[in-house]
VOVEXSE-287127 format. One line per field, with one value per residue (C-alpha): residue number from 1; residue in one letter; x, y, z. Coordinates in nm, 4 decimals, padded with zeros to 6 digits. Layout:
N
i = c(NUM  ...);
aa = c(A  ...);
x = c(X  ...);
y = c(Y  ...);
z = c(Z  ...);
END
This chain:
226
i = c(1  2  3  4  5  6  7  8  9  10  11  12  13  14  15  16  17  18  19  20  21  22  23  24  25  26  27  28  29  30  31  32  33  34  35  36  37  38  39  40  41  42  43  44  45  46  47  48  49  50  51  52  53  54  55  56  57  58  59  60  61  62  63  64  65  66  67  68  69  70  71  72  73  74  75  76  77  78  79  80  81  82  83  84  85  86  87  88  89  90  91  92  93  94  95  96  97  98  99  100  101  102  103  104  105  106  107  108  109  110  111  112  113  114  115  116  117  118  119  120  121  122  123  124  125  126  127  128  129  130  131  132  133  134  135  136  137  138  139  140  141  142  143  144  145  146  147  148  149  150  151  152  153  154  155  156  157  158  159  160  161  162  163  164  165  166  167  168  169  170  171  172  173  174  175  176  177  178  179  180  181  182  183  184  185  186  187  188  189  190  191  192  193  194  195  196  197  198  199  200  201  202  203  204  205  206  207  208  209  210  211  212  213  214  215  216  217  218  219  220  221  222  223  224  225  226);
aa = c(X  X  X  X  X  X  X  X  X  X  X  X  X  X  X  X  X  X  X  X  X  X  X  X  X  X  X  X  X  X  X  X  X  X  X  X  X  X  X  X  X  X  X  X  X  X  X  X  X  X  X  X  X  X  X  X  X  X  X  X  X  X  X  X  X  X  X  X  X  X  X  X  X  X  X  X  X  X  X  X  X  X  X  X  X  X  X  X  X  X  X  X  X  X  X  X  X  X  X  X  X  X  X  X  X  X  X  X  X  X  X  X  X  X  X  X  X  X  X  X  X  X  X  X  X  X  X  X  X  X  X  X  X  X  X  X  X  X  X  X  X  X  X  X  X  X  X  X  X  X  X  X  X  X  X  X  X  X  X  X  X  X  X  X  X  X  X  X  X  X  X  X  X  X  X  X  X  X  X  X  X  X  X  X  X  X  X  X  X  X  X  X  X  X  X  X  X  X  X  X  X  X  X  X  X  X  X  X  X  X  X  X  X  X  X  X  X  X  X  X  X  X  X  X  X  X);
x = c(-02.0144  -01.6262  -01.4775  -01.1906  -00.9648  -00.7150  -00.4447  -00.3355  -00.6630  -00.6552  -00.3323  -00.2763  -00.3253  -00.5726  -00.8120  -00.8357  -00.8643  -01.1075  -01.3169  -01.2791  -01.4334  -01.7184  -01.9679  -01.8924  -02.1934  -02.0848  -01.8247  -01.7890  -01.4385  -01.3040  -01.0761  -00.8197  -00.6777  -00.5951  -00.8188  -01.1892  -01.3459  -01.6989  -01.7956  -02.1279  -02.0906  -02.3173  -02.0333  -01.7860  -01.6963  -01.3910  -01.2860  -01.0183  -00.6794  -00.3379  -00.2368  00.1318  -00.1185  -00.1118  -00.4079  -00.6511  -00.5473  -00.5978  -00.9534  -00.9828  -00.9027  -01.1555  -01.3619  -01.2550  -01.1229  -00.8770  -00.6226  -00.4495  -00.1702  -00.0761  00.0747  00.4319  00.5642  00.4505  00.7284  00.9987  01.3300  01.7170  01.7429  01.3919  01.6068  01.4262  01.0707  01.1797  01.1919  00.9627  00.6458  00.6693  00.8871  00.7164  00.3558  00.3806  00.4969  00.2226  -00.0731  00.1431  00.0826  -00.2615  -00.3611  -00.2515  -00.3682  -00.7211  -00.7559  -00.7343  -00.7571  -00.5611  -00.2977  -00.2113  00.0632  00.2251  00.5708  00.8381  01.0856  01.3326  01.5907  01.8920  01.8761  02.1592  01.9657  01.7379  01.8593  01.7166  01.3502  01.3883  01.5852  01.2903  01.0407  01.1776  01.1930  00.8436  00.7219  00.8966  00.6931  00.3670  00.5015  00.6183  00.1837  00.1120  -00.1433  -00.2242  -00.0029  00.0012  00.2743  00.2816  00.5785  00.6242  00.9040  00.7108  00.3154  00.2811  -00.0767  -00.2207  00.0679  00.3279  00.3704  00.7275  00.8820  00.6760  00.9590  01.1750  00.9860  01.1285  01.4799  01.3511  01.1978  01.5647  01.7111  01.4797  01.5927  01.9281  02.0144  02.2802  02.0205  01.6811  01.6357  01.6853  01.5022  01.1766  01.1585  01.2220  00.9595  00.6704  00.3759  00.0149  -00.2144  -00.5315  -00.3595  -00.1781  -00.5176  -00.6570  -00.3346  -00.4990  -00.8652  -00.7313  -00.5469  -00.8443  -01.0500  -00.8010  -00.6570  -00.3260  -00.3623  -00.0087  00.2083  00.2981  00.2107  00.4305  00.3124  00.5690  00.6296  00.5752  00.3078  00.1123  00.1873  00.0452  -00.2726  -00.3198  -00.2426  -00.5630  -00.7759  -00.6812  -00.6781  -00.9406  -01.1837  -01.3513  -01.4288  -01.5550);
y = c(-00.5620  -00.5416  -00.1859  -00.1102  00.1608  00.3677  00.6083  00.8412  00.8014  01.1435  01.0501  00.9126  00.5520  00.5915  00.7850  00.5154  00.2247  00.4295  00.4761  00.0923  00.0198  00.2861  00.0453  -00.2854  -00.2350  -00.4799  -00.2972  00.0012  00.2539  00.5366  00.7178  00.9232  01.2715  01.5746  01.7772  01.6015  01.4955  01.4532  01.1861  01.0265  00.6932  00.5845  00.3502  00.5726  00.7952  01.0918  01.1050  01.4245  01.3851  01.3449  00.9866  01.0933  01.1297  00.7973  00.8482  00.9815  00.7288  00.4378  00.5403  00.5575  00.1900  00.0474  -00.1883  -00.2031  -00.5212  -00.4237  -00.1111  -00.0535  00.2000  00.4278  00.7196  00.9059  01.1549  01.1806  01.2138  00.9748  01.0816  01.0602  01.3659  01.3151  01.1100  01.3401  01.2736  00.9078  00.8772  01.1576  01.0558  00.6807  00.5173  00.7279  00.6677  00.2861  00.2995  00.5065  00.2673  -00.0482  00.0108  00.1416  -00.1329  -00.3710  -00.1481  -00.1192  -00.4919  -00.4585  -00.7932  -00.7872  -00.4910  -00.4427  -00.2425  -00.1118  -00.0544  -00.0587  -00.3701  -00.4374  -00.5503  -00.3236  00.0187  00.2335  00.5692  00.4906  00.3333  00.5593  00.4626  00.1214  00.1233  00.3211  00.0685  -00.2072  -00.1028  00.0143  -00.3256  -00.4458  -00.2349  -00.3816  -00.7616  -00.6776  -00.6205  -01.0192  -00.9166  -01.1066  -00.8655  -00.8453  -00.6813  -00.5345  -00.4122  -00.2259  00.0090  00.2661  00.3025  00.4382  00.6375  00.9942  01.2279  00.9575  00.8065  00.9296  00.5889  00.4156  00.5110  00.2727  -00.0564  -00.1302  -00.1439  -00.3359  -00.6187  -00.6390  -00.6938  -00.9602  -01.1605  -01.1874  -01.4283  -01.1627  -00.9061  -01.0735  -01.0660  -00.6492  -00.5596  -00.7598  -00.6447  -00.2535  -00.2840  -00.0362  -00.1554  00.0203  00.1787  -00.0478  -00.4409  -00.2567  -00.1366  -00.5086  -00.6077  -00.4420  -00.5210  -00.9167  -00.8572  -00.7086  -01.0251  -01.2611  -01.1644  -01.3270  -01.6475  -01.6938  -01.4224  -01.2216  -01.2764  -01.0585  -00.9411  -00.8660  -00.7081  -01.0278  -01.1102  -00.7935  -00.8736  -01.1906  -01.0336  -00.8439  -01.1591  -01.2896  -00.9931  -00.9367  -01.2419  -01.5395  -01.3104  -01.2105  -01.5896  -01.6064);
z = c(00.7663  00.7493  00.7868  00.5822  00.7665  00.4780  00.6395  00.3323  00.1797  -00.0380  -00.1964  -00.5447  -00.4267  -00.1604  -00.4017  -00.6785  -00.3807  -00.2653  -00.5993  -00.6383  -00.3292  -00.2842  -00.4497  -00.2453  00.0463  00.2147  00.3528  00.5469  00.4118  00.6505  00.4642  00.7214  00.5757  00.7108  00.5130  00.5255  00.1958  00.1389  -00.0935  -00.2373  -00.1845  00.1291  00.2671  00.2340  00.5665  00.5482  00.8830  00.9432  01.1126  01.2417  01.1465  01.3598  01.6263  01.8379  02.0709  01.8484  01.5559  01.8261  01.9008  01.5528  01.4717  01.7685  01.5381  01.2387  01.0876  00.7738  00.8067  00.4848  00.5681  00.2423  00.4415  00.3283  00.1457  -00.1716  -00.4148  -00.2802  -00.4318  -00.2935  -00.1590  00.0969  00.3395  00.6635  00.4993  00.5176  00.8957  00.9947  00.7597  00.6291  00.9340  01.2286  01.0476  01.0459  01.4269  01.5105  01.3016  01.4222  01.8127  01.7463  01.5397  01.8165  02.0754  01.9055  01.8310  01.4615  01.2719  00.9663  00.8246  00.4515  00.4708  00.1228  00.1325  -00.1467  -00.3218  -00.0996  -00.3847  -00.2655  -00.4518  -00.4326  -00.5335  -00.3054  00.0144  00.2614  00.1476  00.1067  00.4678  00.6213  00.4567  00.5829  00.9418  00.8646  00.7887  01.1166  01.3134  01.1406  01.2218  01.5807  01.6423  01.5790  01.3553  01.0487  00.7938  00.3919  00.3042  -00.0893  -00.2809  -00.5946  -00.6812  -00.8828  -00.9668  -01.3067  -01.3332  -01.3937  -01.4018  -01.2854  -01.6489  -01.7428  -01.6089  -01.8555  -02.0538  -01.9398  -01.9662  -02.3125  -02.1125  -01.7983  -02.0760  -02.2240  -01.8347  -01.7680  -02.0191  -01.8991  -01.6183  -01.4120  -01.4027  -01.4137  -01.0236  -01.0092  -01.3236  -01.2008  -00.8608  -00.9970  -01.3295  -01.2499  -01.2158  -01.3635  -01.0903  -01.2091  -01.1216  -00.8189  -00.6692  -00.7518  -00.5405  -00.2578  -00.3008  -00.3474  -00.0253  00.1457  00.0468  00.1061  00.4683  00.5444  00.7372  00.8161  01.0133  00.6920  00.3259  00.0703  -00.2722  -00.4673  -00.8560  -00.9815  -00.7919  -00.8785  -01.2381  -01.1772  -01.0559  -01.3484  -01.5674  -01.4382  -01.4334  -01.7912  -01.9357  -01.6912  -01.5262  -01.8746  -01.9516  -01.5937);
END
């Protein structure tokens, strides 16, 4: 049985991973938050913590074979530049040396597109260090990006697709639009359950917008004939 370890697991992304894999027996989810959950799924454990905490978080990770780090702040905006280094940055050094230190066998780490943002800088600058961390450990690493998630209360950038489509389409700014279009929750969580099935066999494997789109292109459209 393959346990599945998820840091940030109460959040808006950890929540609907979690609800997508509650039914799979085969394998076993701890979901880490600071405030323990109960849930009714039999292969589901809540486990209640500090993930900042590097000792107890590298006890934590003895066994299991996929960590899927989701932990930072939870409305990243330009003026959270502090939140930046203290949650996301020192959360991915803490689960990257306890993941090593723990013998962890594959990391899915989600972090954010790394197309240069103005607005934004300090995030994408802390993600990227972030993922460092996670490729320093050795381990087998998937790394996903997205710029924004669009879901339950998170749908006013929807807005904005219309405008994205038009960017696309022209050659100067196709590279930037792509890499910024948001992405819905449902083919971004099947980003992370392909990942979880498909462990990186190389050093690092990146998923990026388009590649998340491309998931969804084939739940959508091949896995109904299937």
């Amino acid at each position: 049985m393959n346990t599945i370890y998820i840091t940030g697991a109460s959040g808006f992304i950890g929540t609907a991973l979690i609800r997508r894999l509650e039914d799979r027996k085969e394998l076993r989810i701890i979901g880490l938050s600071r405030s323990q959950r109960k849930t009714p799924a039999p292969n589901v454990k809540w486990h209640k913590g500090d993930p900042l905490d590097l000792a107890f978080l590298s006890k934590e990770l003895v066994g299991v074979d996929t960590l899927v780090h989701l932990v930072g702040i939870s409305s990243p905006s330009p003026f959270a530049d502090g939140g930046f280094i203290d949650v996301d940055l020192k959360s991915a050094q803490v689960a990257a040396e306890a993941a090593r230190s723990a013998g962890v066998k594959h990391i899915i780490f989600v972090s954010v597109a790394q197309e240069r943002s103005y607005i934004m800088d300090a995030y994408q600058s802390a993600r990227a260090l972030a993922e460092n961390y996670f490729k320093e450990t050795n381990i087998p690493l998937s790394i996903i990006r997205p710029w924004y998630v669009l879901g339950p209360g998170r749908w006013w950038p929807s807005l904005l697709l219309p405008i994205y489509g038009l960017l696309e389409l022209i050659p100067f700014t196709r590279k930037k639009a792509t890499a910024f279009t948001p992405v819905l929750l449902e083919p971004f969580i099947d980003t992370i359950h392909f990942a979880i099935d498909n462990p990186a066999e190389s050093k690092v494997v990146y998923y990026e917008v388009e590649d998340i789109q491309q998931i969804d292109f084939y739940r959508v459209t091949i896995s109904p004939l299937l």
